[in-house]
Gaussian input, Z-matrix of N, CA and C with variables (Angstrom, degrees):
# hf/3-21g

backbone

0 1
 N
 C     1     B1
 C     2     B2     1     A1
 N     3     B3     2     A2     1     D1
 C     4     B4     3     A3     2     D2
 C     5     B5     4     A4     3     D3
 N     6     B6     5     A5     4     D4
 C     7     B7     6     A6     5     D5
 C     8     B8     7     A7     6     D6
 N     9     B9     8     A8     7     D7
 C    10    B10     9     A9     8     D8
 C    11    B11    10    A10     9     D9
 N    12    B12    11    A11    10    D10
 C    13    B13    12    A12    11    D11
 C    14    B14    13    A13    12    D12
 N    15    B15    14    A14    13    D13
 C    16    B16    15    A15    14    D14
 C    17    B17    16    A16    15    D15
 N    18    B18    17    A17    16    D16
 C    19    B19    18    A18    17    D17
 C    20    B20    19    A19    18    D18
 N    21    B21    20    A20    19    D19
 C    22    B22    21    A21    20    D20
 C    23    B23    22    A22    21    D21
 N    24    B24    23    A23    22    D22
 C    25    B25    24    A24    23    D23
 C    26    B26    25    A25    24    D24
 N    27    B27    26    A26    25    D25
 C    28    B28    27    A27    26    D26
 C    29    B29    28    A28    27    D27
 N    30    B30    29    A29    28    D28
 C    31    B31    30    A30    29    D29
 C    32    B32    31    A31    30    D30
 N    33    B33    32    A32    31    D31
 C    34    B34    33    A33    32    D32
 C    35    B35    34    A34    33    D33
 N    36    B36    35    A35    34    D34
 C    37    B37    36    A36    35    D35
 C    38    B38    37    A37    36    D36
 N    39    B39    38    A38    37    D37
 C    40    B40    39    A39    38    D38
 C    41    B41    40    A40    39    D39
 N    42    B42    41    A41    40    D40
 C    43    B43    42    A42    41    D41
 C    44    B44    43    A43    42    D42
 N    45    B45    44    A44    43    D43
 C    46    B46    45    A45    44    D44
 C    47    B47    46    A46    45    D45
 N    48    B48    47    A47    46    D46
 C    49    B49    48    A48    47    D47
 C    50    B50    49    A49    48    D48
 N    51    B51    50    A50    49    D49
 C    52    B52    51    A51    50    D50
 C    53    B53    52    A52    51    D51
 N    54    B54    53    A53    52    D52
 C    55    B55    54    A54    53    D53
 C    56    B56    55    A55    54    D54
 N    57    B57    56    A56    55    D55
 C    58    B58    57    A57    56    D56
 C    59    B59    58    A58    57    D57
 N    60    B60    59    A59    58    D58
 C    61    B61    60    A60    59    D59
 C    62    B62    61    A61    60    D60
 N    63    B63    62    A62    61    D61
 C    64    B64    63    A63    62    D62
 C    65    B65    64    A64    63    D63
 N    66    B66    65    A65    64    D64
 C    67    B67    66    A66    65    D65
 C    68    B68    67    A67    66    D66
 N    69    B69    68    A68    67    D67
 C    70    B70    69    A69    68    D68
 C    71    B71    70    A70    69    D69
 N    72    B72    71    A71    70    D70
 C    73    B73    72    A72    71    D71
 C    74    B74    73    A73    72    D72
 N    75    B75    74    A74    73    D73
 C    76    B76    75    A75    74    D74
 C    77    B77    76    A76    75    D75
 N    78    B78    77    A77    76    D76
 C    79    B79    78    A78    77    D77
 C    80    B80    79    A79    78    D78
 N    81    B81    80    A80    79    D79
 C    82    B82    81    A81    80    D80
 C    83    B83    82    A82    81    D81
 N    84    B84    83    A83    82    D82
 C    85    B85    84    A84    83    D83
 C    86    B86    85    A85    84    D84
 N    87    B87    86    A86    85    D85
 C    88    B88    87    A87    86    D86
 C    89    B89    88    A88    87    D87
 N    90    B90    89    A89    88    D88
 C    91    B91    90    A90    89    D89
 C    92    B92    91    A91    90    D90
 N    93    B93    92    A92    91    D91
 C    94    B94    93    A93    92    D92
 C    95    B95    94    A94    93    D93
 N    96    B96    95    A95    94    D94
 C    97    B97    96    A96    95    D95
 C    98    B98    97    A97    96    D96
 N    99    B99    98    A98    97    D97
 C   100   B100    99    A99    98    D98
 C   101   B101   100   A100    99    D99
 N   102   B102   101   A101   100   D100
 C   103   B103   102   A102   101   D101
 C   104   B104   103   A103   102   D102
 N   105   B105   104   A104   103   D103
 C   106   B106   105   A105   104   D104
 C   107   B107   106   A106   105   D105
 N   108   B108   107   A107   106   D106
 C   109   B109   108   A108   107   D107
 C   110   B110   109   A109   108   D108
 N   111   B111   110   A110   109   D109
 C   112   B112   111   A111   110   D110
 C   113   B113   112   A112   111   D111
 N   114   B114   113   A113   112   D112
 C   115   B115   114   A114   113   D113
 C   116   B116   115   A115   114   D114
 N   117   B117   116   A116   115   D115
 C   118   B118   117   A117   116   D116
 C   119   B119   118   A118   117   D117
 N   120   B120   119   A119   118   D118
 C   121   B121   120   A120   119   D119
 C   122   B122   121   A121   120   D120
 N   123   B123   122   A122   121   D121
 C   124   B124   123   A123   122   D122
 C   125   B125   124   A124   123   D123
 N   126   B126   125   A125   124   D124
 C   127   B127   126   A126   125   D125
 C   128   B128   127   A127   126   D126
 N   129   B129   128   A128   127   D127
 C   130   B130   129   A129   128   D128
 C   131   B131   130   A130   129   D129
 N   132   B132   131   A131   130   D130
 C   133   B133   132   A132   131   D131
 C   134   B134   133   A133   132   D132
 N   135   B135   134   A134   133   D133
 C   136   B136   135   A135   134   D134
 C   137   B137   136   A136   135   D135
 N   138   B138   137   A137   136   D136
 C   139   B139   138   A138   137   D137
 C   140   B140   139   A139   138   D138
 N   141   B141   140   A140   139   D139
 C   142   B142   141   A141   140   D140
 C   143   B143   142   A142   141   D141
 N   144   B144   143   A143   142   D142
 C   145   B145   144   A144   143   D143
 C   146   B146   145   A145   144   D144
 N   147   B147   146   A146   145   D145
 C   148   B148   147   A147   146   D146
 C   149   B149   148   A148   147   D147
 N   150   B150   149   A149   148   D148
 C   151   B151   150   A150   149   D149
 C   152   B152   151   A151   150   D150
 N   153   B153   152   A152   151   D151
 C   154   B154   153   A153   152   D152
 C   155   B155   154   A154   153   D153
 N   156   B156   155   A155   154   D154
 C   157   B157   156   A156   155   D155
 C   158   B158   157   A157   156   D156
 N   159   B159   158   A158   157   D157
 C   160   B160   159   A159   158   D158
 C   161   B161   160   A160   159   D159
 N   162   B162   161   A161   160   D160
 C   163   B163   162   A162   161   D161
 C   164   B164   163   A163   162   D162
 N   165   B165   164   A164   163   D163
 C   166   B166   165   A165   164   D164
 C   167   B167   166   A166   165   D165
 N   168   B168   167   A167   166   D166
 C   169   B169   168   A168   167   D167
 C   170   B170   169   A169   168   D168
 N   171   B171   170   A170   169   D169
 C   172   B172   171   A171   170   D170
 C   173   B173   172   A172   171   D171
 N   174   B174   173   A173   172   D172
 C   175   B175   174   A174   173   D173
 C   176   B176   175   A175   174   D174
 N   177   B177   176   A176   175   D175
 C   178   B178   177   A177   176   D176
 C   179   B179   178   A178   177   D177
 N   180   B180   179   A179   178   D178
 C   181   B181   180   A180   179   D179
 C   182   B182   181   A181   180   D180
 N   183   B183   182   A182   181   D181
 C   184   B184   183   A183   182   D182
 C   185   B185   184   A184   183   D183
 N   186   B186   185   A185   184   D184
 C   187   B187   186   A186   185   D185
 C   188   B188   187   A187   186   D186
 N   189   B189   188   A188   187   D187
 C   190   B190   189   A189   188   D188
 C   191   B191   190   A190   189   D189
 N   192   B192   191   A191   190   D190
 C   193   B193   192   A192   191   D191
 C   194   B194   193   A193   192   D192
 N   195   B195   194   A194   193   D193
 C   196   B196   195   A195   194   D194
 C   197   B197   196   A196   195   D195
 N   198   B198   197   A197   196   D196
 C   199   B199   198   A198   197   D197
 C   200   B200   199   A199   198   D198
 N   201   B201   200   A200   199   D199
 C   202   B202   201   A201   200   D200
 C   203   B203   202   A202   201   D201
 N   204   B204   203   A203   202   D202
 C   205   B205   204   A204   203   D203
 C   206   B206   205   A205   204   D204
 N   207   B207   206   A206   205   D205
 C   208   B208   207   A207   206   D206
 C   209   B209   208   A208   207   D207
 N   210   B210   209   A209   208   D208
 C   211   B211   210   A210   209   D209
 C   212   B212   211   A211   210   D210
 N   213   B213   212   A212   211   D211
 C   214   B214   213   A213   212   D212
 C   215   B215   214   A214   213   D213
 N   216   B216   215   A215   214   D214
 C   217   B217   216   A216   215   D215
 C   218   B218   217   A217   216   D216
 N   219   B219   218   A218   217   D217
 C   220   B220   219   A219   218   D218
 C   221   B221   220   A220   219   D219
 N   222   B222   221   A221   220   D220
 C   223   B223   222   A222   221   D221
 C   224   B224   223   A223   222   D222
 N   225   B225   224   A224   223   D223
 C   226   B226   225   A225   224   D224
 C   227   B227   226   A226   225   D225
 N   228   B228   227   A227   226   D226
 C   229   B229   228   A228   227   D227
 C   230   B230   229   A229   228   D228
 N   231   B231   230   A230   229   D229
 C   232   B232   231   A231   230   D230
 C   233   B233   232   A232   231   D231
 N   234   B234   233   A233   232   D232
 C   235   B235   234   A234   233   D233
 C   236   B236   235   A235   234   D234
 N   237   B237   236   A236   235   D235
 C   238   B238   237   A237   236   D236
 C   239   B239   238   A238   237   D237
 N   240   B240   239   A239   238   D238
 C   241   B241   240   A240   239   D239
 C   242   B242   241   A241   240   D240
 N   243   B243   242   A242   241   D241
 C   244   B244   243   A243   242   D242
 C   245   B245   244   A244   243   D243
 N   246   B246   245   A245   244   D244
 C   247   B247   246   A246   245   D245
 C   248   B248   247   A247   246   D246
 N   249   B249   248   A248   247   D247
 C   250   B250   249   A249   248   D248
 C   251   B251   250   A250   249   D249
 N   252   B252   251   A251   250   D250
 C   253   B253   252   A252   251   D251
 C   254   B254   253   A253   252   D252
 N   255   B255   254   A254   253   D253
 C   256   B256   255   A255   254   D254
 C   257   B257   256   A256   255   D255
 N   258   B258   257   A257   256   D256
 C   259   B259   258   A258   257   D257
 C   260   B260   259   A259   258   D258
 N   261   B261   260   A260   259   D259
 C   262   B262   261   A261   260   D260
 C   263   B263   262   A262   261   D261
 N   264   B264   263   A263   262   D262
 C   265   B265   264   A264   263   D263
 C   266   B266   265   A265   264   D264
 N   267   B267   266   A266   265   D265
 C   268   B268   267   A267   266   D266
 C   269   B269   268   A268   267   D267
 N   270   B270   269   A269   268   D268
 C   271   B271   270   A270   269   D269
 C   272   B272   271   A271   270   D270
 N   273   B273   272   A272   271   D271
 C   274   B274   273   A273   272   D272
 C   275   B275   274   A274   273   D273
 N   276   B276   275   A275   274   D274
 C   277   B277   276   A276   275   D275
 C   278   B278   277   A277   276   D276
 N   279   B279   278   A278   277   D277
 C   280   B280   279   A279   278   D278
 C   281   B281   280   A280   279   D279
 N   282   B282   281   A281   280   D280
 C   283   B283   282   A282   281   D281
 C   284   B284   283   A283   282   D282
 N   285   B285   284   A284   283   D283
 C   286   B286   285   A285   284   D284
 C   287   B287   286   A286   285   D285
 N   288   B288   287   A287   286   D286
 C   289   B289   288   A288   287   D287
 C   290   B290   289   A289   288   D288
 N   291   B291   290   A290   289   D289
 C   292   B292   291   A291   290   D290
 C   293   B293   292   A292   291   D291
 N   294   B294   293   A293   292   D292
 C   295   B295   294   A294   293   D293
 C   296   B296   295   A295   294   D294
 N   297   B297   296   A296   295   D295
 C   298   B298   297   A297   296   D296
 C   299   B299   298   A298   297   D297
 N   300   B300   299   A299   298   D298
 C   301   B301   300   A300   299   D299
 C   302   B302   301   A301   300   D300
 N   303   B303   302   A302   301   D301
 C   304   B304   303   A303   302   D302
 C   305   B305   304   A304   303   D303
 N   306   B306   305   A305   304   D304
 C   307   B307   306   A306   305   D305
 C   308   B308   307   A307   306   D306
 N   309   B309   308   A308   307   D307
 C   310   B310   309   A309   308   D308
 C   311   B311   310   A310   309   D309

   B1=1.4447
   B2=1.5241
   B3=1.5715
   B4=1.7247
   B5=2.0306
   B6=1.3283
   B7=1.4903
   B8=1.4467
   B9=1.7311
   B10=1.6619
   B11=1.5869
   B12=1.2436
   B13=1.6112
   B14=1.3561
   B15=1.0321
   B16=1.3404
   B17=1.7466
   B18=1.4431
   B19=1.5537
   B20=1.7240
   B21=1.4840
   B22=1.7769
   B23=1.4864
   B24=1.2605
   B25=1.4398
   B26=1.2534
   B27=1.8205
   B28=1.1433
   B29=1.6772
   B30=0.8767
   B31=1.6358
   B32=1.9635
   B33=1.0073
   B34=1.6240
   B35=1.9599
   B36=1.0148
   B37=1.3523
   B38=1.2353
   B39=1.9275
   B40=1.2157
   B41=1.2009
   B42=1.7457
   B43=1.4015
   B44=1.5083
   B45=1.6721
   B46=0.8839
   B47=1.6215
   B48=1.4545
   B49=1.5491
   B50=1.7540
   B51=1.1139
   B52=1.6196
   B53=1.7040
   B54=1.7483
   B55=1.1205
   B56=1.5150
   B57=0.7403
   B58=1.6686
   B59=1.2301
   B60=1.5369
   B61=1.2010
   B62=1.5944
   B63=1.7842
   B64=1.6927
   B65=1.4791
   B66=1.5403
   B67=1.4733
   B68=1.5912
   B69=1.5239
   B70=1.4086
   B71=1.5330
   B72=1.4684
   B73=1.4465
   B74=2.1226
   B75=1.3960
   B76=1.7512
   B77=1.5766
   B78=1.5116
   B79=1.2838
   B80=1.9193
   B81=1.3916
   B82=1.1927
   B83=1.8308
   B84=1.3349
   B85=1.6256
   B86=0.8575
   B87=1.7232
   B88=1.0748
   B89=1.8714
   B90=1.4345
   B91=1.3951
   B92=1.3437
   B93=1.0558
   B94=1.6115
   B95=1.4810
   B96=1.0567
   B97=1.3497
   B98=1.8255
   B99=1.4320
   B100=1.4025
   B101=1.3787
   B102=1.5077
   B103=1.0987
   B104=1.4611
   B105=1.3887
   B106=1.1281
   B107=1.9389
   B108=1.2848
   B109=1.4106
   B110=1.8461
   B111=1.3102
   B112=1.2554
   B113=1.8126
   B114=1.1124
   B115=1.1574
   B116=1.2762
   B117=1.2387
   B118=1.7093
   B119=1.6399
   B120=0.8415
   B121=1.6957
   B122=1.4662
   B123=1.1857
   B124=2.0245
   B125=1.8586
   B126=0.9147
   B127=1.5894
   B128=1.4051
   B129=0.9770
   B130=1.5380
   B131=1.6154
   B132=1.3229
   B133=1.8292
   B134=1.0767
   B135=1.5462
   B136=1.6248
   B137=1.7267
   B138=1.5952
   B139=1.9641
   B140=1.4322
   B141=1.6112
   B142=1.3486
   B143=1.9301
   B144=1.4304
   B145=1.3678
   B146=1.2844
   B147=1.7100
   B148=1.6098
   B149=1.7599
   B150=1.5366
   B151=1.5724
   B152=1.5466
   B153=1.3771
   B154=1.6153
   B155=1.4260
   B156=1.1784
   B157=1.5628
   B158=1.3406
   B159=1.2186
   B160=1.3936
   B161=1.9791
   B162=1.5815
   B163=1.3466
   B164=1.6599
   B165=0.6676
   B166=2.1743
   B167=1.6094
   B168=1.1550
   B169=0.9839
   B170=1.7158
   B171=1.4777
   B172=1.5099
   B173=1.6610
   B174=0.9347
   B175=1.7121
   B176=1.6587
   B177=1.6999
   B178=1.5528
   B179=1.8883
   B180=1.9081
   B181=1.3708
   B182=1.9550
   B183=1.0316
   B184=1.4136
   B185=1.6684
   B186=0.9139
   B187=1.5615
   B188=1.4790
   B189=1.2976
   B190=1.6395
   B191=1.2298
   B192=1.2908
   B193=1.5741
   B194=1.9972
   B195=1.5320
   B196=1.7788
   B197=1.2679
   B198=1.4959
   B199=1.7161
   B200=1.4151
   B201=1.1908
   B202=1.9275
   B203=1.6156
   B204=1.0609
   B205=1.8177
   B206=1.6816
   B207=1.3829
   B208=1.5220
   B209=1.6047
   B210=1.2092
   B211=1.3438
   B212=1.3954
   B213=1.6838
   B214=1.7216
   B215=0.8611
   B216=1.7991
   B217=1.3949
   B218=1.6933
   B219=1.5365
   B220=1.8052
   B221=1.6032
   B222=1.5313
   B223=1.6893
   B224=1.3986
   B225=1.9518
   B226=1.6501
   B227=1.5514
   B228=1.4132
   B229=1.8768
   B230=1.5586
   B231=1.0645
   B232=1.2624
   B233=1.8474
   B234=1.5880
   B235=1.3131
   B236=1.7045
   B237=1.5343
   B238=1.7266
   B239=1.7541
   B240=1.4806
   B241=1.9936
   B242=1.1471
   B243=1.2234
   B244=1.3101
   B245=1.3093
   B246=1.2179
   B247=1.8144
   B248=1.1560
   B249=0.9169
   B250=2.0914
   B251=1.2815
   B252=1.6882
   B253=1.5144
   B254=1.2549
   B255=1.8761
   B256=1.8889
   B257=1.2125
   B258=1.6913
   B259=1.4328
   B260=1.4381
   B261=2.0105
   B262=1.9048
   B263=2.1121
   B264=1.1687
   B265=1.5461
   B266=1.6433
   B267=1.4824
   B268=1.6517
   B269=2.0268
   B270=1.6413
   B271=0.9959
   B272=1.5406
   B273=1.6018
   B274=1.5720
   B275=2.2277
   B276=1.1514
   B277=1.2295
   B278=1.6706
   B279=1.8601
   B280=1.1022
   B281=1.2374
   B282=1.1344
   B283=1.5881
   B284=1.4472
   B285=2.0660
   B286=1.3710
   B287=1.4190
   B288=1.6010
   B289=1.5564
   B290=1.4920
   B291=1.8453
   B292=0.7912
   B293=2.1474
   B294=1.6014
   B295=1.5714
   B296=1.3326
   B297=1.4056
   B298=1.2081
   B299=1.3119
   B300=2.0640
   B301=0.7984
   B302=1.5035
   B303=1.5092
   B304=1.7869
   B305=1.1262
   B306=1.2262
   B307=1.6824
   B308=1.3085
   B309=1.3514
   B310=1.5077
   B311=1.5602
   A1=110.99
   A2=100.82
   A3=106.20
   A4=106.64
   A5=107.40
   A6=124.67
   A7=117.73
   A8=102.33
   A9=106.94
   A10=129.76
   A11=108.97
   A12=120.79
   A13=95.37
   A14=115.37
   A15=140.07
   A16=102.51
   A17=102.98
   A18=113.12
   A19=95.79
   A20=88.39
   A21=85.58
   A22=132.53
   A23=118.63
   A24=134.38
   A25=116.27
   A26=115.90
   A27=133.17
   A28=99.87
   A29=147.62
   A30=158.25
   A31=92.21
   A32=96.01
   A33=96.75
   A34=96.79
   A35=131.42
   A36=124.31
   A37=104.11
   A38=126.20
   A39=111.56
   A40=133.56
   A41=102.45
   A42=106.88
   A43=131.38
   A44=124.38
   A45=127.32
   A46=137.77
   A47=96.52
   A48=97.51
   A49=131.39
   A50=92.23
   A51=97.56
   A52=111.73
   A53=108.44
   A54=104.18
   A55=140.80
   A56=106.42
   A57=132.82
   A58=115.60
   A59=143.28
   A60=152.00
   A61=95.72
   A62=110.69
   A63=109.34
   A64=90.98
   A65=122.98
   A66=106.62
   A67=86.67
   A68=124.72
   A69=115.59
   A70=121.28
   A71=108.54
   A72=138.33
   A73=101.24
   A74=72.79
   A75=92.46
   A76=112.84
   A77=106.51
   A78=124.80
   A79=119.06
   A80=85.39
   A81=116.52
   A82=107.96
   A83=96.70
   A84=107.95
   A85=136.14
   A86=112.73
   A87=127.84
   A88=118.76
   A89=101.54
   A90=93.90
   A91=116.18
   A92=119.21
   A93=131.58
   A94=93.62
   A95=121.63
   A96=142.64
   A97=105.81
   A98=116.20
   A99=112.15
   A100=119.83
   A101=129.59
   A102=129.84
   A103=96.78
   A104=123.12
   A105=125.47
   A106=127.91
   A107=98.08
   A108=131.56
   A109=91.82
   A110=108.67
   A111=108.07
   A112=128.87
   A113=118.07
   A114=119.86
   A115=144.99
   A116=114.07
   A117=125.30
   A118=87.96
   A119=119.16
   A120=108.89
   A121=120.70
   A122=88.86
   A123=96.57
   A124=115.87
   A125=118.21
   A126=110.56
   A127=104.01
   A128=140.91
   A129=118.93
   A130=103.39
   A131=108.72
   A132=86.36
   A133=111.45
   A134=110.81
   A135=113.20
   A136=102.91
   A137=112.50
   A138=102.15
   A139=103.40
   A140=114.93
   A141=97.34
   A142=103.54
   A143=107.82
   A144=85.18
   A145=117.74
   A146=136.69
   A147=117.65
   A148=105.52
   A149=119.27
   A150=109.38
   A151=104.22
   A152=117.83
   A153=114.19
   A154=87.78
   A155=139.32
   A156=117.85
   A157=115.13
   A158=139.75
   A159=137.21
   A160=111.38
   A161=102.73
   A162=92.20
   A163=123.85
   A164=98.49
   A165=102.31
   A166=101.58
   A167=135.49
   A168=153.08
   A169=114.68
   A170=103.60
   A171=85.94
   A172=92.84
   A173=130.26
   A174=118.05
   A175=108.68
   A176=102.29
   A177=108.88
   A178=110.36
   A179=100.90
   A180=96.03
   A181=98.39
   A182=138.10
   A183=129.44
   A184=107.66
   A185=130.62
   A186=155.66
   A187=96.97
   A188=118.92
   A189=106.60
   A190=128.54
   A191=118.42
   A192=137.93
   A193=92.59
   A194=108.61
   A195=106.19
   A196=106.63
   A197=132.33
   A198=104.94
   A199=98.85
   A200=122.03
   A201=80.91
   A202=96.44
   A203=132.03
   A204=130.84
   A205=110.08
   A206=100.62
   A207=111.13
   A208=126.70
   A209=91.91
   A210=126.79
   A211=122.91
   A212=107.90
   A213=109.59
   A214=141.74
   A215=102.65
   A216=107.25
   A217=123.59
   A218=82.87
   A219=89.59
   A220=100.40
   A221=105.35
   A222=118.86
   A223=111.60
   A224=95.67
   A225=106.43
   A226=118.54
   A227=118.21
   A228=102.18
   A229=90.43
   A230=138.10
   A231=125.26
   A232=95.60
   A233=118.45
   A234=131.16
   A235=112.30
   A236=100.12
   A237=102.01
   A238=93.47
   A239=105.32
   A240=97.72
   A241=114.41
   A242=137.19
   A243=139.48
   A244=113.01
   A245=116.59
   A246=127.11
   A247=108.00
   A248=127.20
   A249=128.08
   A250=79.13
   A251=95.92
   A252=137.92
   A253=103.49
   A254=90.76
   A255=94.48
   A256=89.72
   A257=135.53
   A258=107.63
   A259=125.56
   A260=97.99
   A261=100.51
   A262=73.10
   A263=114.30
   A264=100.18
   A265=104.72
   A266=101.37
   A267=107.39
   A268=92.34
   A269=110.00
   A270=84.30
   A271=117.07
   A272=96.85
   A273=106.36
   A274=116.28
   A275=85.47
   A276=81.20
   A277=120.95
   A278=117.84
   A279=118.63
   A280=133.16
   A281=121.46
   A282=114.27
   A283=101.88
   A284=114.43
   A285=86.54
   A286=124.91
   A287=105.92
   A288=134.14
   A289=90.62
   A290=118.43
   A291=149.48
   A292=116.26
   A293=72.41
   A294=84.65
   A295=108.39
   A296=116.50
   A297=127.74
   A298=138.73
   A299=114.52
   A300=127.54
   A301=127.27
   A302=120.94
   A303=132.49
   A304=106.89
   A305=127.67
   A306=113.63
   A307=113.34
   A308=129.16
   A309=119.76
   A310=141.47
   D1=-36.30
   D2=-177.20
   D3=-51.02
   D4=-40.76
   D5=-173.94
   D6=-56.16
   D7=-47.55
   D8=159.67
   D9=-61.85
   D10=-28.01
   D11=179.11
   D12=-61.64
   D13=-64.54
   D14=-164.09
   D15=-42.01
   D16=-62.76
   D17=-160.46
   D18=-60.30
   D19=-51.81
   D20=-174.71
   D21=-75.48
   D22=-3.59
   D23=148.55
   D24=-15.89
   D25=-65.55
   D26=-154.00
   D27=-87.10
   D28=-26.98
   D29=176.61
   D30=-76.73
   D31=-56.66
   D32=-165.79
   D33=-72.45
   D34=-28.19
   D35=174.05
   D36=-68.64
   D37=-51.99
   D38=173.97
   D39=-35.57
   D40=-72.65
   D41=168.22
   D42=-38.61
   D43=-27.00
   D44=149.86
   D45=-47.77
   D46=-49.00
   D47=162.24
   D48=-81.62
   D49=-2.08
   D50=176.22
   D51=-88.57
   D52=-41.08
   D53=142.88
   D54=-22.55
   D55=-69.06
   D56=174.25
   D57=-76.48
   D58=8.54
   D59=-176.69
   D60=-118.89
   D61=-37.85
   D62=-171.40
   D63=-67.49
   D64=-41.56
   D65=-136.19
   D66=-75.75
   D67=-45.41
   D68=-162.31
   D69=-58.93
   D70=-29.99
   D71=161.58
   D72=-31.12
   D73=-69.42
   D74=-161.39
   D75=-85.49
   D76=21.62
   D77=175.88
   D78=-123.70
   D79=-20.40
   D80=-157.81
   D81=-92.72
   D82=-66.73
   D83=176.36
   D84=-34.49
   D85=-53.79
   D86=176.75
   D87=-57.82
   D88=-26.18
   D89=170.73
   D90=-95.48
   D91=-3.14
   D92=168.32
   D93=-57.96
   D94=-64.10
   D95=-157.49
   D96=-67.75
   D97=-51.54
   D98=160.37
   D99=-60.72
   D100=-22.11
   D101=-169.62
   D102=-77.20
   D103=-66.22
   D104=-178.23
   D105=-30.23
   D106=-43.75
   D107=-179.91
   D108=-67.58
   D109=-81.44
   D110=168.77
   D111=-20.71
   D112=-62.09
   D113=146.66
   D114=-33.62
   D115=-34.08
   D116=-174.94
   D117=-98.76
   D118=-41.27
   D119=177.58
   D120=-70.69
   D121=-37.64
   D122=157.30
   D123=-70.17
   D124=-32.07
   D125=161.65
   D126=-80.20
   D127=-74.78
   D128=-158.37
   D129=-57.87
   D130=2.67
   D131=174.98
   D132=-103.00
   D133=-30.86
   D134=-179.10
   D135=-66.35
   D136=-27.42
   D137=177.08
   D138=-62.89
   D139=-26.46
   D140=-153.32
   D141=-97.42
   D142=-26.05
   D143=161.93
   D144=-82.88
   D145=-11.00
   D146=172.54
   D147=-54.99
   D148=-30.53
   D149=-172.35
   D150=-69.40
   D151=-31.82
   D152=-169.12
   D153=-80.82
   D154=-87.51
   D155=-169.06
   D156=-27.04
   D157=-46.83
   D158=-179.52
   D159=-59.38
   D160=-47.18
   D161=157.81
   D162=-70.99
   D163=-25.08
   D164=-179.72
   D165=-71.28
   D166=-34.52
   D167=157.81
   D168=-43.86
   D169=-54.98
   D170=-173.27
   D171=-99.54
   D172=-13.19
   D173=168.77
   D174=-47.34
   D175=-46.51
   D176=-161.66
   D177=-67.83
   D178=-30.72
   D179=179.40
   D180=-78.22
   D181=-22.98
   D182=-170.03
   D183=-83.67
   D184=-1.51
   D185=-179.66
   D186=-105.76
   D187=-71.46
   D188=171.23
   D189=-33.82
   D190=-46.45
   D191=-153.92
   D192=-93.86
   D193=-49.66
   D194=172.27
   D195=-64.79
   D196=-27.84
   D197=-177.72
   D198=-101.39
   D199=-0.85
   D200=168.67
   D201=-115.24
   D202=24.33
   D203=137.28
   D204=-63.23
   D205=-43.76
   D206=164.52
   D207=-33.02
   D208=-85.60
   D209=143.52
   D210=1.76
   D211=-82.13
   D212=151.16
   D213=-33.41
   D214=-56.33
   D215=176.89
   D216=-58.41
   D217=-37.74
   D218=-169.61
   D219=-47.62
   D220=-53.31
   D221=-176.06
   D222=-30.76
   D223=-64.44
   D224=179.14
   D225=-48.85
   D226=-16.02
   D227=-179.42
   D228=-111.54
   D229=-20.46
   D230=-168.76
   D231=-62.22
   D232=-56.11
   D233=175.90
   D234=-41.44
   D235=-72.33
   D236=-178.64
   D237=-116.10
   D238=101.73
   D239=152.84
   D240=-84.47
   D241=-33.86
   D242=178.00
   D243=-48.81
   D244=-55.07
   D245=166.03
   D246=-43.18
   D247=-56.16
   D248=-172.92
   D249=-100.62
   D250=132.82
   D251=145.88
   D252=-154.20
   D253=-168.78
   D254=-157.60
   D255=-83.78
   D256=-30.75
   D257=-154.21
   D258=114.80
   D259=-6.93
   D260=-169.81
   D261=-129.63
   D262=17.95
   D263=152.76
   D264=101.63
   D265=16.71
   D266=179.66
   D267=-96.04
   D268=148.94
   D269=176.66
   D270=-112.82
   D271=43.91
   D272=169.48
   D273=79.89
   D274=-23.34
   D275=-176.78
   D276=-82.96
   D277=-16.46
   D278=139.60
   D279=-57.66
   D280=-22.08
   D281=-171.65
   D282=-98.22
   D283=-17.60
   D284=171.95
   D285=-94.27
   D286=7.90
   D287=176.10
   D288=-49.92
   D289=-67.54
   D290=-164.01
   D291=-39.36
   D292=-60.25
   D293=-179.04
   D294=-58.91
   D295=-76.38
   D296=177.58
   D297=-22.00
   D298=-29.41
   D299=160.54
   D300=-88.11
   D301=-28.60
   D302=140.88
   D303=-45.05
   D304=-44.03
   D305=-162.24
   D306=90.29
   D307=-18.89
   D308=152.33
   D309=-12.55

C-alpha cells in the first residue's frame, strides 16, 4: 500500500501545483493588464504635459521680453514726460500723474 501512496504523491503534487500556478495566473494578469494600461496613460500624459511646458515656456520668454520693453518705456517717461504725450495737446505729464497714481 506504502508503493501506491507513493506513486500517487507525484500526480497529486502536480495537480497541486497547477492549481496554484492557475490561481496566481488568474490573480496575476489582470494586473499585468492594468499595469500595461497604466503605462500608456502615463505616456500620453507625460507627451502631453512636455507640450504644455514647452508652451509655458515660450509664453514666459514673450512676457520676459514685454516687461522689460515695459520697463524702458516706463524709464523713457519717467526721464522726459513732457516729450511723450498723446498728440491732442496734453503734455503727457498728467496722464503719467495719472498712471502712476492707478498703478497702471
Amino acid at each position: 500500500m506504502k508503493t501506491k501512496n507513493q506513486a500517487a504523491a507525484g500526480p497529486c503534487s502536480f495537480v497541486l501545483n497547477i492549481v496554484t500556478y492557475y490561481d496566481i495566473v488568474v490573480t496575476v494578469e489582470p494586473k499585468r493588464k492594468a499595469l500595461s494600461e497604466a503605462n500608456a496613460q502615463l505616456l500620453g500624459a507625460s507627451s502631453k504635459l512636455e507640450t504644455v511646458m514647452q508652451y509655458v515656456a515660450e509664453i514666459e520668454q514673450k512676457l520676459a521680453k514685454l516687461t522689460i520693453s515695459r520697463h524702458v518705456a516706463d524709464h523713457q517717461r519717467k526721464l522726459n514726460p513732457k516729450e511723450i504725450g498723446s498728440g491732442a495737446g496734453d503734455d503727457g505729464g498728467t496722464s503719467w500723474a495719472l498712471r502712476q497714481r492707478f498703478g497702471v
